[in-house]
RODREN-317401 format. One record per residue (C-alpha): chain; residue number from 1; residue in three letters; x, y, z. Coordinates in pm, 1 decimal, always signed. Layout:
RODREN-317401
chaine|num|residu|X|Y|Z
A|NUM|ALA|X|Y|Z
...
end
This chain:
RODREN-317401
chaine|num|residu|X|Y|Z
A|1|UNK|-5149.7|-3378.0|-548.5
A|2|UNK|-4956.7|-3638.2|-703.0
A|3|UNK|-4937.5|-3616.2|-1135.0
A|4|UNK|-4767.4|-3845.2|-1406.8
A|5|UNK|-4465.0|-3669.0|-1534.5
A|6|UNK|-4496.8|-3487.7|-1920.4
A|7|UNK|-4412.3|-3730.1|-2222.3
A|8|UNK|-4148.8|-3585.2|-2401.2
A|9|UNK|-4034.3|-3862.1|-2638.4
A|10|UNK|-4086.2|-3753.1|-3056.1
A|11|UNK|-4259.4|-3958.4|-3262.8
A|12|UNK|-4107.1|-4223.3|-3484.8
A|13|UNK|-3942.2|-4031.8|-3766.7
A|14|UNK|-4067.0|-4210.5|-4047.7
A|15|UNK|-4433.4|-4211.4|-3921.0
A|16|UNK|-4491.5|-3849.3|-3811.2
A|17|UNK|-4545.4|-3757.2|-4187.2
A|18|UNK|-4752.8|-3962.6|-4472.0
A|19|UNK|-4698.7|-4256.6|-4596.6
A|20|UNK|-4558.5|-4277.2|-4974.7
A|21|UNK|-4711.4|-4607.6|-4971.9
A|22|UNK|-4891.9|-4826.2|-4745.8
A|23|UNK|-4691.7|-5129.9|-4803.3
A|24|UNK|-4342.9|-5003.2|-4855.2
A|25|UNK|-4366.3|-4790.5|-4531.9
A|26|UNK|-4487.2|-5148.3|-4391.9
A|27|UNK|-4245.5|-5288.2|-4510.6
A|28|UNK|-3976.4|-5046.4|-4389.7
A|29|UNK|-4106.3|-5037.1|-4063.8
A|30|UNK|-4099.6|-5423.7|-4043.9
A|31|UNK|-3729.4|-5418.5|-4147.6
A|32|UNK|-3634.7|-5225.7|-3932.3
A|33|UNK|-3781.3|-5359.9|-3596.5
A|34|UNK|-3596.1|-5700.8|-3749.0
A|35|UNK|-3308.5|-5506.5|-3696.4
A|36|UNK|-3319.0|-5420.8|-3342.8
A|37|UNK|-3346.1|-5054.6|-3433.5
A|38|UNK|-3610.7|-4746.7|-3313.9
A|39|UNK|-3644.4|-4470.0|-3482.1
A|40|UNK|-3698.1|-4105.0|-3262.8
A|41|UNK|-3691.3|-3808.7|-3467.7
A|42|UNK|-3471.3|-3944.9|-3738.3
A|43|UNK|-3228.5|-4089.7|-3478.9
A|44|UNK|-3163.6|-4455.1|-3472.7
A|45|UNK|-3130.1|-4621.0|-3142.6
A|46|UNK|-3097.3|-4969.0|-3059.5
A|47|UNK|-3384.8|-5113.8|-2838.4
A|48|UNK|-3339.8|-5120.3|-2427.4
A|49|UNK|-3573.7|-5345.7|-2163.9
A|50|UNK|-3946.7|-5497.1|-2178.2
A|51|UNK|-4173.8|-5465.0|-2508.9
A|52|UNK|-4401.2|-5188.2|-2388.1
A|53|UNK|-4652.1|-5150.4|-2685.1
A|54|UNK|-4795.1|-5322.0|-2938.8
A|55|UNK|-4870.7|-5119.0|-3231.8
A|56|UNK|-5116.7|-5164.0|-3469.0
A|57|UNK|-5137.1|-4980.8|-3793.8
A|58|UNK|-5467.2|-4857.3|-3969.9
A|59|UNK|-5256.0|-4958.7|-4310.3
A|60|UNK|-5444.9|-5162.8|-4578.8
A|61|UNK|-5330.1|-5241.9|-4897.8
A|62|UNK|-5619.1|-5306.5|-5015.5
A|63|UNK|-5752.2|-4988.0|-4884.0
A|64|UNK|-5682.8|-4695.8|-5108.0
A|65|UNK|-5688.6|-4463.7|-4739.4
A|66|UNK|-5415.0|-4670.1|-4645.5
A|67|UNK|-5173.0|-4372.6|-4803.0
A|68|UNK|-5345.2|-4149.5|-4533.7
A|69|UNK|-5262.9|-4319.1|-4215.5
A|70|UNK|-5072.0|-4295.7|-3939.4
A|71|UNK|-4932.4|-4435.7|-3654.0
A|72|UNK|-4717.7|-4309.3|-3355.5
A|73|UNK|-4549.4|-4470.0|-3037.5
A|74|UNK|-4413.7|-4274.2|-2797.4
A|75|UNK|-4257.5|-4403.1|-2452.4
A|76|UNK|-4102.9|-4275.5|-2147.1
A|77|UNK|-3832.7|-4040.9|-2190.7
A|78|UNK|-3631.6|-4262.9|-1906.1
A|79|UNK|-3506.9|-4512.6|-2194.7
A|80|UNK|-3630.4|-4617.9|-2498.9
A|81|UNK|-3786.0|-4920.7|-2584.0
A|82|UNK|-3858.9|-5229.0|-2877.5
A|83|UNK|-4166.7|-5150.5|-3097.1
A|84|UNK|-4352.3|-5438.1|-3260.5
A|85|UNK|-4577.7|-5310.3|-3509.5
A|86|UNK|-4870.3|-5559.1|-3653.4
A|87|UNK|-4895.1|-5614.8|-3999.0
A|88|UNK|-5237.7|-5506.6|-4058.8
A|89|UNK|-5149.8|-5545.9|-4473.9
A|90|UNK|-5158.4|-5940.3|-4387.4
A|91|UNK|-5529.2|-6053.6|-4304.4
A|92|UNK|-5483.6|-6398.0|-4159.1
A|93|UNK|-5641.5|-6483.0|-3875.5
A|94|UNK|-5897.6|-6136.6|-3880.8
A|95|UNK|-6245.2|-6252.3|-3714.2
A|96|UNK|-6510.0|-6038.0|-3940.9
A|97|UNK|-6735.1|-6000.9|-3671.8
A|98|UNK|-6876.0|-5598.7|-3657.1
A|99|UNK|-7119.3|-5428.2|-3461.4
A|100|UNK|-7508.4|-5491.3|-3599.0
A|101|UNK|-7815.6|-5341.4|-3573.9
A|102|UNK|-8040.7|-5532.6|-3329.5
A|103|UNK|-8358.5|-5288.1|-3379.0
A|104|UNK|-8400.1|-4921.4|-3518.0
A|105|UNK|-8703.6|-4682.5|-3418.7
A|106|UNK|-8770.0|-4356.6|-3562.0
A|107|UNK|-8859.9|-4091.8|-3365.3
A|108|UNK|-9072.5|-3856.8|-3619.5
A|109|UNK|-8808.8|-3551.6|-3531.7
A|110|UNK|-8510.2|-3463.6|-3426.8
A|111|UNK|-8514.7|-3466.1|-3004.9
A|112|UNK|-8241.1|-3356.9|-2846.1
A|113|UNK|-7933.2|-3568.6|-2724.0
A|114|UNK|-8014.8|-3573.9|-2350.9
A|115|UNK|-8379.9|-3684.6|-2403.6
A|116|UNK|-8240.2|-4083.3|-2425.0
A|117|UNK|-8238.0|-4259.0|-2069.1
A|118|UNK|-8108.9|-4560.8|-1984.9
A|119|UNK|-8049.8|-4777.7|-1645.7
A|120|UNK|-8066.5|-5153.2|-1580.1
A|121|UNK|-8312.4|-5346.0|-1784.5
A|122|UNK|-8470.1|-4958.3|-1879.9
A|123|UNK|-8450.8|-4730.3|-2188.6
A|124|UNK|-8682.2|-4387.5|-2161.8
A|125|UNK|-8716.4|-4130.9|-2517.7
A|126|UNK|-8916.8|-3795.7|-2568.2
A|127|UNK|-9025.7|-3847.2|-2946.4
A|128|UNK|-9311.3|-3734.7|-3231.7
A|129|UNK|-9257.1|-3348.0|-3046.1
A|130|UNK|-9479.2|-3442.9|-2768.9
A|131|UNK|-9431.7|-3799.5|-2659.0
A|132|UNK|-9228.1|-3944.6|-2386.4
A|133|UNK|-9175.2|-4375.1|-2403.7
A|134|UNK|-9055.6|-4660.7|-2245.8
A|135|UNK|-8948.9|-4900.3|-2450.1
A|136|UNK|-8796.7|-5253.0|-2385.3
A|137|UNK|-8401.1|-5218.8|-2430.3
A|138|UNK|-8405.6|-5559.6|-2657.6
A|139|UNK|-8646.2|-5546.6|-2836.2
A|140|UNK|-8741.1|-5160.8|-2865.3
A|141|UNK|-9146.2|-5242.3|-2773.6
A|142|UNK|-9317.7|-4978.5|-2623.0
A|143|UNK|-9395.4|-5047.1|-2252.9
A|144|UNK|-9618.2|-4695.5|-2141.6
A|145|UNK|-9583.1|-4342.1|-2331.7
A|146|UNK|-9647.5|-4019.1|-2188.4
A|147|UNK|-9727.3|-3646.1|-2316.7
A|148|UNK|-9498.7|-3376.2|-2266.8
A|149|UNK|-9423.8|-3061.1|-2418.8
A|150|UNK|-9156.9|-3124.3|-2645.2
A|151|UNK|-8903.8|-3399.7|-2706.8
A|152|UNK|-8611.3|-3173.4|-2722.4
A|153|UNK|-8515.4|-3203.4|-2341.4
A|154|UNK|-8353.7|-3389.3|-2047.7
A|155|UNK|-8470.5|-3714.8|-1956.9
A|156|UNK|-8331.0|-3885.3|-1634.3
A|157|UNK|-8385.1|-4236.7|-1481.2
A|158|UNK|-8371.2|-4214.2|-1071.9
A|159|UNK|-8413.3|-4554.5|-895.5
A|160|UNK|-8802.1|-4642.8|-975.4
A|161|UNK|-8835.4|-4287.9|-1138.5
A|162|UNK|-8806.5|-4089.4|-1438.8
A|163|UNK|-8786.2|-3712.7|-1455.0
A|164|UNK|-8829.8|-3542.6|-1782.6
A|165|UNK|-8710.6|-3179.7|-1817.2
A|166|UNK|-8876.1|-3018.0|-2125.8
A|167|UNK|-8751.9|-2734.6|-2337.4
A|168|UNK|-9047.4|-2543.4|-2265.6
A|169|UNK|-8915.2|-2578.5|-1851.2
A|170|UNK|-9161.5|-2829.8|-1660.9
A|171|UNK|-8972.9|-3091.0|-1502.7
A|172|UNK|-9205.7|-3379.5|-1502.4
A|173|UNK|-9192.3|-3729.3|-1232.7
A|174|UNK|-9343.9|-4060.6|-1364.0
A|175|UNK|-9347.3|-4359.8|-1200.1
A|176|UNK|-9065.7|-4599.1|-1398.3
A|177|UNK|-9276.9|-4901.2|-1381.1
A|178|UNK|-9643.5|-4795.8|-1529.5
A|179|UNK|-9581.8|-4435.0|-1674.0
A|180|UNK|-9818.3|-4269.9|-1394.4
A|181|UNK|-9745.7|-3907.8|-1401.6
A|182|UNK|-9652.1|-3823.5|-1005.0
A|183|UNK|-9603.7|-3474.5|-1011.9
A|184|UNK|-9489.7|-3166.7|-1269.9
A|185|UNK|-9321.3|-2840.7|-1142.7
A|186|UNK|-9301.7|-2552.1|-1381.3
A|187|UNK|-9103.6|-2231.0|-1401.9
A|188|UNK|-8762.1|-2422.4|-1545.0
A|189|UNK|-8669.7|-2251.5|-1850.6
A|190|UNK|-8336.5|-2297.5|-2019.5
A|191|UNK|-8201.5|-2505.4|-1771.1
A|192|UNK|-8131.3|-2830.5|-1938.3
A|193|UNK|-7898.0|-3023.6|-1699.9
A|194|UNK|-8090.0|-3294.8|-1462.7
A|195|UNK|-7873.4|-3434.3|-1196.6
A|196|UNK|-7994.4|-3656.8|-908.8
A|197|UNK|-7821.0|-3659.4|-584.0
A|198|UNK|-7993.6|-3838.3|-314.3
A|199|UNK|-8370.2|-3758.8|-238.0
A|200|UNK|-8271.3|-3394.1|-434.0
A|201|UNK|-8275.1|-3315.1|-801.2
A|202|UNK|-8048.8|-3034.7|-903.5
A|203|UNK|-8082.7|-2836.7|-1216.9
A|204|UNK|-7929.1|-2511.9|-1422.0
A|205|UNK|-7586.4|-2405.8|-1496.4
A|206|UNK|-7625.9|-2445.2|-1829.6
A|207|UNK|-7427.1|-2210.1|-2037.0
A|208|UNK|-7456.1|-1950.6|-1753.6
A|209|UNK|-7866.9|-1895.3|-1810.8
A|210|UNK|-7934.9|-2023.6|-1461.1
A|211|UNK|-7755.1|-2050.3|-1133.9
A|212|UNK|-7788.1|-2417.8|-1006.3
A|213|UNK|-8101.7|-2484.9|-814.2
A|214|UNK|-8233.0|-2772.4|-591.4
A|215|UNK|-8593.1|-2943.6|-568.5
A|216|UNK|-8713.8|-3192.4|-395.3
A|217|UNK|-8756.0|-3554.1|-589.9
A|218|UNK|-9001.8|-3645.6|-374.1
A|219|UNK|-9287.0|-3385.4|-468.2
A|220|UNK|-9107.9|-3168.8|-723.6
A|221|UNK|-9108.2|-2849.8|-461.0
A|222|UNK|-8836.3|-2570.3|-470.8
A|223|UNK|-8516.7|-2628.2|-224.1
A|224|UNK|-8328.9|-2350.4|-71.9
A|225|UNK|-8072.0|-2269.9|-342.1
A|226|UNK|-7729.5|-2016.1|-184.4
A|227|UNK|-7532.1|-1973.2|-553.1
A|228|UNK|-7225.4|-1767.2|-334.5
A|229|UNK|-7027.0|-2081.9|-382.8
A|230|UNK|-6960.3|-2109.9|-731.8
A|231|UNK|-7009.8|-1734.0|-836.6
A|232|UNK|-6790.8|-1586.5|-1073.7
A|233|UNK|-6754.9|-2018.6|-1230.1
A|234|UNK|-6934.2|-1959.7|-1540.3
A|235|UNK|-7161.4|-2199.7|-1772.2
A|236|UNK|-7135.2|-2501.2|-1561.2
A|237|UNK|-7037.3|-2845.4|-1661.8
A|238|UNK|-7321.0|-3110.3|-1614.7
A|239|UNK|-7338.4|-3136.0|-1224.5
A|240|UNK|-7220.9|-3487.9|-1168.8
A|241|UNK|-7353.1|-3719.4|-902.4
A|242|UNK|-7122.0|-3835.4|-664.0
A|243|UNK|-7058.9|-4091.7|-291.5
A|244|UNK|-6813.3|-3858.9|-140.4
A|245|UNK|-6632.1|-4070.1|+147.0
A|246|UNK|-6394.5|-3833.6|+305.4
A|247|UNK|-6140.7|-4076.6|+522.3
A|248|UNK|-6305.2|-4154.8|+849.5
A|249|UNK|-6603.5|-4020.3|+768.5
A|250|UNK|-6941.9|-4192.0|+630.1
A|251|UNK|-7024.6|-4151.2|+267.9
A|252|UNK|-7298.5|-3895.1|+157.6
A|253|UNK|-7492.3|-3803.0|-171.6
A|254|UNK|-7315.3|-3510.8|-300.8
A|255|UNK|-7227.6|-3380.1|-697.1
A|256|UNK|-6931.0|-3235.8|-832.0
A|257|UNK|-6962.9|-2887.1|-930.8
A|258|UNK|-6710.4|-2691.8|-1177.0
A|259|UNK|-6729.6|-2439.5|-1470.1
A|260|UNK|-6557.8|-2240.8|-1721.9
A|261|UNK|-6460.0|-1912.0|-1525.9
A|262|UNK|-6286.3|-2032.9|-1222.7
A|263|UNK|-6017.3|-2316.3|-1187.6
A|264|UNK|-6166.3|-2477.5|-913.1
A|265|UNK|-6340.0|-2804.3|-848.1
A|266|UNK|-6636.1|-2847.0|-542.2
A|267|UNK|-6798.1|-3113.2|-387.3
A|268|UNK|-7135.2|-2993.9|-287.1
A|269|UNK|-7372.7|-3232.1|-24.7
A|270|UNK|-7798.5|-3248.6|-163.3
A|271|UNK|-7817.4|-2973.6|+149.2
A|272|UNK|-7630.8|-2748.4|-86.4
A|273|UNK|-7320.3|-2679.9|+162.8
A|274|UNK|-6981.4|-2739.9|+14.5
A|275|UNK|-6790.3|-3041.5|+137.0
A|276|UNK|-6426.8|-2986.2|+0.4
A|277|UNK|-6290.3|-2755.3|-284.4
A|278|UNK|-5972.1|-2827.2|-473.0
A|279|UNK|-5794.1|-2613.6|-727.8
A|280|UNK|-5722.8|-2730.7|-1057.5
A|281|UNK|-5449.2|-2640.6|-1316.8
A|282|UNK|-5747.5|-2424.6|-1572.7
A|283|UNK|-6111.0|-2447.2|-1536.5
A|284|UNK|-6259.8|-2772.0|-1688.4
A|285|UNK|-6350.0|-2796.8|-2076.4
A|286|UNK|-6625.6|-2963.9|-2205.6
A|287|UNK|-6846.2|-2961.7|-2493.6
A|288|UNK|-7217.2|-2767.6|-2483.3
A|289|UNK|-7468.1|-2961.0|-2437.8
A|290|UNK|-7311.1|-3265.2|-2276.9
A|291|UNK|-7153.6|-3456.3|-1950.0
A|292|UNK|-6826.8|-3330.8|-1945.3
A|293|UNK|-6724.8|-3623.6|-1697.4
A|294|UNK|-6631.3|-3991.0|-1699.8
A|295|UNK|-6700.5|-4235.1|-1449.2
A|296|UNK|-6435.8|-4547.6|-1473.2
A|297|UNK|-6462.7|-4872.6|-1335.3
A|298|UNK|-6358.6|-4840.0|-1018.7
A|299|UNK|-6536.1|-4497.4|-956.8
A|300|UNK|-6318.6|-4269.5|-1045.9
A|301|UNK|-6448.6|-3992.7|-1242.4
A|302|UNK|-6244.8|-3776.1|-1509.8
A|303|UNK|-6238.7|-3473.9|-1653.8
A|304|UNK|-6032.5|-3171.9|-1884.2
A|305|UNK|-5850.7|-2895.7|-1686.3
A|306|UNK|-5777.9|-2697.4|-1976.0
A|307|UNK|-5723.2|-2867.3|-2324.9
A|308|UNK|-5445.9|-3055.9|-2255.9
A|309|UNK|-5479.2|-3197.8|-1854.6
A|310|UNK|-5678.3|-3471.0|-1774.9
A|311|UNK|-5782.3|-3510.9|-1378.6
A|312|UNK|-5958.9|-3745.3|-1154.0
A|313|UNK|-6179.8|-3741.8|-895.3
A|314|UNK|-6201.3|-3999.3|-604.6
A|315|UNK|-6449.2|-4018.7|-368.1
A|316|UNK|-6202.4|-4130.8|-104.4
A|317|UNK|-5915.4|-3990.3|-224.3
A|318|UNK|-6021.0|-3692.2|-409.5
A|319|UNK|-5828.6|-3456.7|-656.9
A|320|UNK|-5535.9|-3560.9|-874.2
A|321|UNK|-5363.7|-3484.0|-1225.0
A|322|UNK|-5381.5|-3793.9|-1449.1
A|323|UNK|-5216.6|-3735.3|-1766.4
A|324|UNK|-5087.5|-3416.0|-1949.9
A|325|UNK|-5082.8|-3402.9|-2292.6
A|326|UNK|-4887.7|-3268.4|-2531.7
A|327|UNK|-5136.4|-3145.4|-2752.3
A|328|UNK|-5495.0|-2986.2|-2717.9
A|329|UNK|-5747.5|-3208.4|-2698.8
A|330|UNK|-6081.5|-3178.3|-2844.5
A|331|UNK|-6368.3|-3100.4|-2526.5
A|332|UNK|-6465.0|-3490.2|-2551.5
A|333|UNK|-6482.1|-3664.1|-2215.6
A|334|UNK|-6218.3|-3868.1|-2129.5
A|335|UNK|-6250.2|-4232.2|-2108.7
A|336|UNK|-6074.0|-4470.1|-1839.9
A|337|UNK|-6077.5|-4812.4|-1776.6
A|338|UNK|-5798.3|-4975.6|-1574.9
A|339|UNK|-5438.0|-4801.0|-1622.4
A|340|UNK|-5613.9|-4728.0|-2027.4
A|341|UNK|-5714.0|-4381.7|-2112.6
A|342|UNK|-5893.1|-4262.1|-2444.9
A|343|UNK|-5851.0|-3895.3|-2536.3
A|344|UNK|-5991.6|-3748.0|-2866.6
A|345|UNK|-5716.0|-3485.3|-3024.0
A|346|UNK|-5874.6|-3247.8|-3325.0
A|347|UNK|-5627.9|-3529.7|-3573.4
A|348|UNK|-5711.0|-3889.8|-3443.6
A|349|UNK|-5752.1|-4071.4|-3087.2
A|350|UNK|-5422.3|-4150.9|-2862.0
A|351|UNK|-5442.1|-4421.2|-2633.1
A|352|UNK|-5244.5|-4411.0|-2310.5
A|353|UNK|-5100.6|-4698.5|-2102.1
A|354|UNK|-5087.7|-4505.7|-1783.1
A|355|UNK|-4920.4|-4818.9|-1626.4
A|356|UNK|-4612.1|-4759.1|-1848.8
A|357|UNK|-4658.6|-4373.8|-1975.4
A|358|UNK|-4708.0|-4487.4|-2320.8
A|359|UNK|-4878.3|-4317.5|-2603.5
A|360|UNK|-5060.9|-4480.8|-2895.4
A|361|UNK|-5190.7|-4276.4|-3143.0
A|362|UNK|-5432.4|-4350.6|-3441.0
A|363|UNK|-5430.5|-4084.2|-3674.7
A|364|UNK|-5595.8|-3967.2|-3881.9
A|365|UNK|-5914.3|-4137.0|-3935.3
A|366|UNK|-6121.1|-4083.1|-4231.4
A|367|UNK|-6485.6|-4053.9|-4118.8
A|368|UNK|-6476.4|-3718.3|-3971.0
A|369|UNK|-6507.0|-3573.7|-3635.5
A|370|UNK|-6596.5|-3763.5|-3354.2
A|371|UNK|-6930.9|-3710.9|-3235.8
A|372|UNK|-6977.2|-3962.8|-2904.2
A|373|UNK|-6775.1|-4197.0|-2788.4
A|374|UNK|-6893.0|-4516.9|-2499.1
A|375|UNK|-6641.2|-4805.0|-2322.7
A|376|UNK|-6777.9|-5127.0|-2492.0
A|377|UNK|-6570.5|-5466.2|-2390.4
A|378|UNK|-6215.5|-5461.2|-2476.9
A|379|UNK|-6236.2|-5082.5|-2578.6
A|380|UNK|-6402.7|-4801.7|-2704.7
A|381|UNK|-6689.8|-4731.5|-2941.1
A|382|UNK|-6672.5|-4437.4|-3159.9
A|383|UNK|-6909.6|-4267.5|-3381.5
A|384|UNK|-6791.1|-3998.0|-3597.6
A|385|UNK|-6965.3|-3725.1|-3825.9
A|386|UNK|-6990.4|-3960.3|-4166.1
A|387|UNK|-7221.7|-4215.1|-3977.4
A|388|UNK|-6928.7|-4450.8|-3874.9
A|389|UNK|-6862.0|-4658.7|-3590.7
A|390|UNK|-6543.4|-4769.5|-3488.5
A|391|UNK|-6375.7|-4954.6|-3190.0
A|392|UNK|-6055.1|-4900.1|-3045.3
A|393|UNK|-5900.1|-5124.8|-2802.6
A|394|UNK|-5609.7|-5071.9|-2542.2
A|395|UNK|-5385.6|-5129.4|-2790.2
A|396|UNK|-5485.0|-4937.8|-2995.9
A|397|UNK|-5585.7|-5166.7|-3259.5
A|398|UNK|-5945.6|-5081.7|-3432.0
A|399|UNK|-6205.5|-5347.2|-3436.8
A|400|UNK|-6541.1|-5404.5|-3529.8
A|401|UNK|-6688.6|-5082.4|-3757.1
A|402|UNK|-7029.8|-4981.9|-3905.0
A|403|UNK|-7155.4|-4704.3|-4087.0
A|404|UNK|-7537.1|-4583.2|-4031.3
A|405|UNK|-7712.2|-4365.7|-4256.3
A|406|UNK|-7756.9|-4091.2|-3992.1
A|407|UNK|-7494.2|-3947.7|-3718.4
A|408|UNK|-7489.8|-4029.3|-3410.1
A|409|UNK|-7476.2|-3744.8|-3087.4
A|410|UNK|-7474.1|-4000.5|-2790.9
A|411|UNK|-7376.0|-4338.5|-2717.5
A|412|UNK|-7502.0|-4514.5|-2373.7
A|413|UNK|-7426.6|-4851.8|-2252.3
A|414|UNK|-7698.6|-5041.3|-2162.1
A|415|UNK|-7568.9|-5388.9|-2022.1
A|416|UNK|-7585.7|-5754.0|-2157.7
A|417|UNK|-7348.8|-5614.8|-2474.7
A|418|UNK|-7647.7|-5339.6|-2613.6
A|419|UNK|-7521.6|-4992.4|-2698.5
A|420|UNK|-7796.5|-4725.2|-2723.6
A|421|UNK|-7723.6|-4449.8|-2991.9
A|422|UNK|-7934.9|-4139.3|-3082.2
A|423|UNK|-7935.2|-3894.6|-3331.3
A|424|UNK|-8115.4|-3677.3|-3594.6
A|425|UNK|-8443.8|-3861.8|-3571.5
A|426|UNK|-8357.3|-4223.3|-3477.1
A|427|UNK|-8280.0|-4428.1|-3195.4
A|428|UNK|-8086.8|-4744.5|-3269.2
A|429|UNK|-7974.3|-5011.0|-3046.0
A|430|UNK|-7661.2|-5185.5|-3125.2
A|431|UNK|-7560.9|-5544.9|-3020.7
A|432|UNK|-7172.6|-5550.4|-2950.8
A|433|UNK|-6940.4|-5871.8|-2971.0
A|434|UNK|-6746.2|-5964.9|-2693.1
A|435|UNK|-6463.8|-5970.4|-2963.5
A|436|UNK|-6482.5|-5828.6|-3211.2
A|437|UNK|-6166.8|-5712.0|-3479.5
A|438|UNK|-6191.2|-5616.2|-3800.9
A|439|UNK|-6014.0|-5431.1|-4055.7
A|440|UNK|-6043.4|-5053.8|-4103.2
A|441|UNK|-6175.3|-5050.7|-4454.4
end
């Protein structure tokens, strides 16, 4: 098990505590990288080897918050290193280009989180208590709709299906293409997490109601279900689907199994036998309700041991420790694309350069908590508690920002630059820029 090594490095002296004033701690800063000098803890050093990081600060002076902001740079404790810091006081050359609203739809209550859907060319809600629709992902026009029990459940695309789990526990099969109900198996109570792996659907683990069971996608019948291997784990996080390719070996449908009580990690086959367990440095954190693991471009798939280690899983490779933190991090999932890595702390985001153990923080920002979070090109959307939206690139610089009039509890990529978002009683679907930076105002 192979792991990066701790960053130890303090933050710049002058930016660990608030700024007097936006400008003049701009303007300090600026002097002072003129100089050839870094600041650690109060301790001037002059500047050794490559530029690792580009900076940008959340400073505006034409932004009263600007007295509020922060921003830190911490690199590898092996040497230190020039910062350039960009001087977000001077606007030239900003492209005003944000995130907009391509179409809105209400739907009559609040439905739950999970009950959005989306695949290729497909978005599927429950809505109005007792509706489940297909709608066009451009243009939001309703393709087929459905009744169901509630719209305060699970709702999972599979290949040329969709499975609805309702609140009231019947897990419902349509066909994707016309709506045609195909079968409906009751009984499911208080299960909530849907999870395709091959021709088998699993479901439970949710806070600890339900052991994990299997059914059949096929027909919707019960599966021989043995619970012995993850007794004793706790409330589960979501059960994540999974190619495992063990070296020399052909790859097979499997998920990834871990919870709260045990510090362990499986890989479970759609038969239900384990494949390969690893143990991890705490058992995995994650928030109620939601994924708790990331899948990154090049199929990786992280996750929280504990609040301040992040791990990945490989199919081929398997177990290893990413990135530890040196503070706790809020139960958000971890985002990674490339040698970049997102992490949500209970102040502001840091943004890691894994390539050169690098830490970027943006801190703090003034719209709240953050609610959801989605890789959009060149970074990271984030939607907070006041409404906001907000993207943060690799460098950490923030880009293209929007407020709606209603927060946001899940963002989903949906391909060709559309962003899906849902949340107390509307579904909006957002176009995103290829580029797209902004001031943070």
């Amino acid at each position: 098990m192979s792991e990066f090594p701790e960053k130890t490095s303090k933050p710049l002296g002058f930016l660990s505590g608030r700024w007097g004033d936006g400008c003049a701690g701009r303007d300090m800063l600026s002097g002072l990288v003129q100089r050839g000098i870094q600041v650690f803890g109060g301790r001037s050093v002059q500047p050794q080897g490559d530029v690792i990081r580009h900076a940008a600060t959340l400073l505006s002076c034409r932004d009263p918050r600007a007295t509020q902001g922060y921003v830190t740079v911490r690199g590898s404790p092996c040497g230190s290193a020039e910062m350039r810091v960009a001087d977000a006081c001077n606007h030239a050359g900003v492209v005003d280009q944000s995130v907009s609203v391509l179409w809105s739809r209400p739907l009559h209550l609040r439905s739950g989180s999970q009950a959005m859907a989306v695949a290729s060319g497909c978005l599927v809600v429950a809505e109005r208590h007792s509706r489940l629709v297909r709608l066009d992902p451009r243009s939001g026009a309703q393709l087929w709709e459905q009744g169901v029990e509630d719209c305060w459940g699970t709702t999972v695309i599979a290949g040329e299906r969709c499975l609805y789990l309702s609140q009231a526990g019947v897990l419902h099969c349509f066909d994707l293409d016309n709506g045609q109900r195909l079968w409906s198996t009751p009984g499911m109570s208080l299960r909530h997490y849907v999870s395709i792996s091959g021709s088998v659907v699993w479901l439970g683990g949710w806070r600890g109601y339900h052991p994990l069971m299997r059914v059949a996608l096929a027909d919707g019948r019960y599966l021989p279900s043995d619970g012995a291997a993850f007794a004793g784990a706790g409330p589960l996080a979501w059960p994540q689907p999974v190619r495992w390719r063990p070296e020399g070996g052909s790859a097979a449908d499997a998920v990834l199994i871990a919870g709260t009580g045990l510090p362990k990690l499986l890989v479970m086959a759609a038969s239900g036998a384990v494949l390969r367990e690893w143990s991890l440095p705490a058992p995995v954190v994650f928030s109620d309700g939601d994924g708790g693991y990331g899948v990154s471009n090049d199929g990786r798939v992280t996750f929280l041991s504990g609040r301040r280690t992040v791990m990945t899983f490989h199919p081929v490779s398997g177990v290893q420790v990413l990135w530890h933190h040196e503070r706790n991090l809020r139960p958000q999932t971890p985002i990674l694309h490339r040698d970049t890595l997102w992490l949500v702390e209970d102040a502001g985001i840091a943004v890691i350069d894994l390539s050169h153990g690098v830490v970027t923080e943006v801190r703090p920002l003034p719209h709240g908590a953050v609610c959801a979070a989605a890789l959009v090109s060149g970074g990271v959307l984030f939607a907070f508690t006041d409404g906001s939206l907000v993207t943060i690139d690799r460098a950490g610089n923030v880009g293209a920002r929007m407020r709606l009039s209603a927060r946001i509890a899940r963002l989903v990529p949906g391909g060709n630059g559309l962003m899906h978002a849902i949340g107390e009683g509307h579904l909006v679907t957002l176009e995103i820029p290829a580029t797209a930076t902004v001031t943070l105002l």
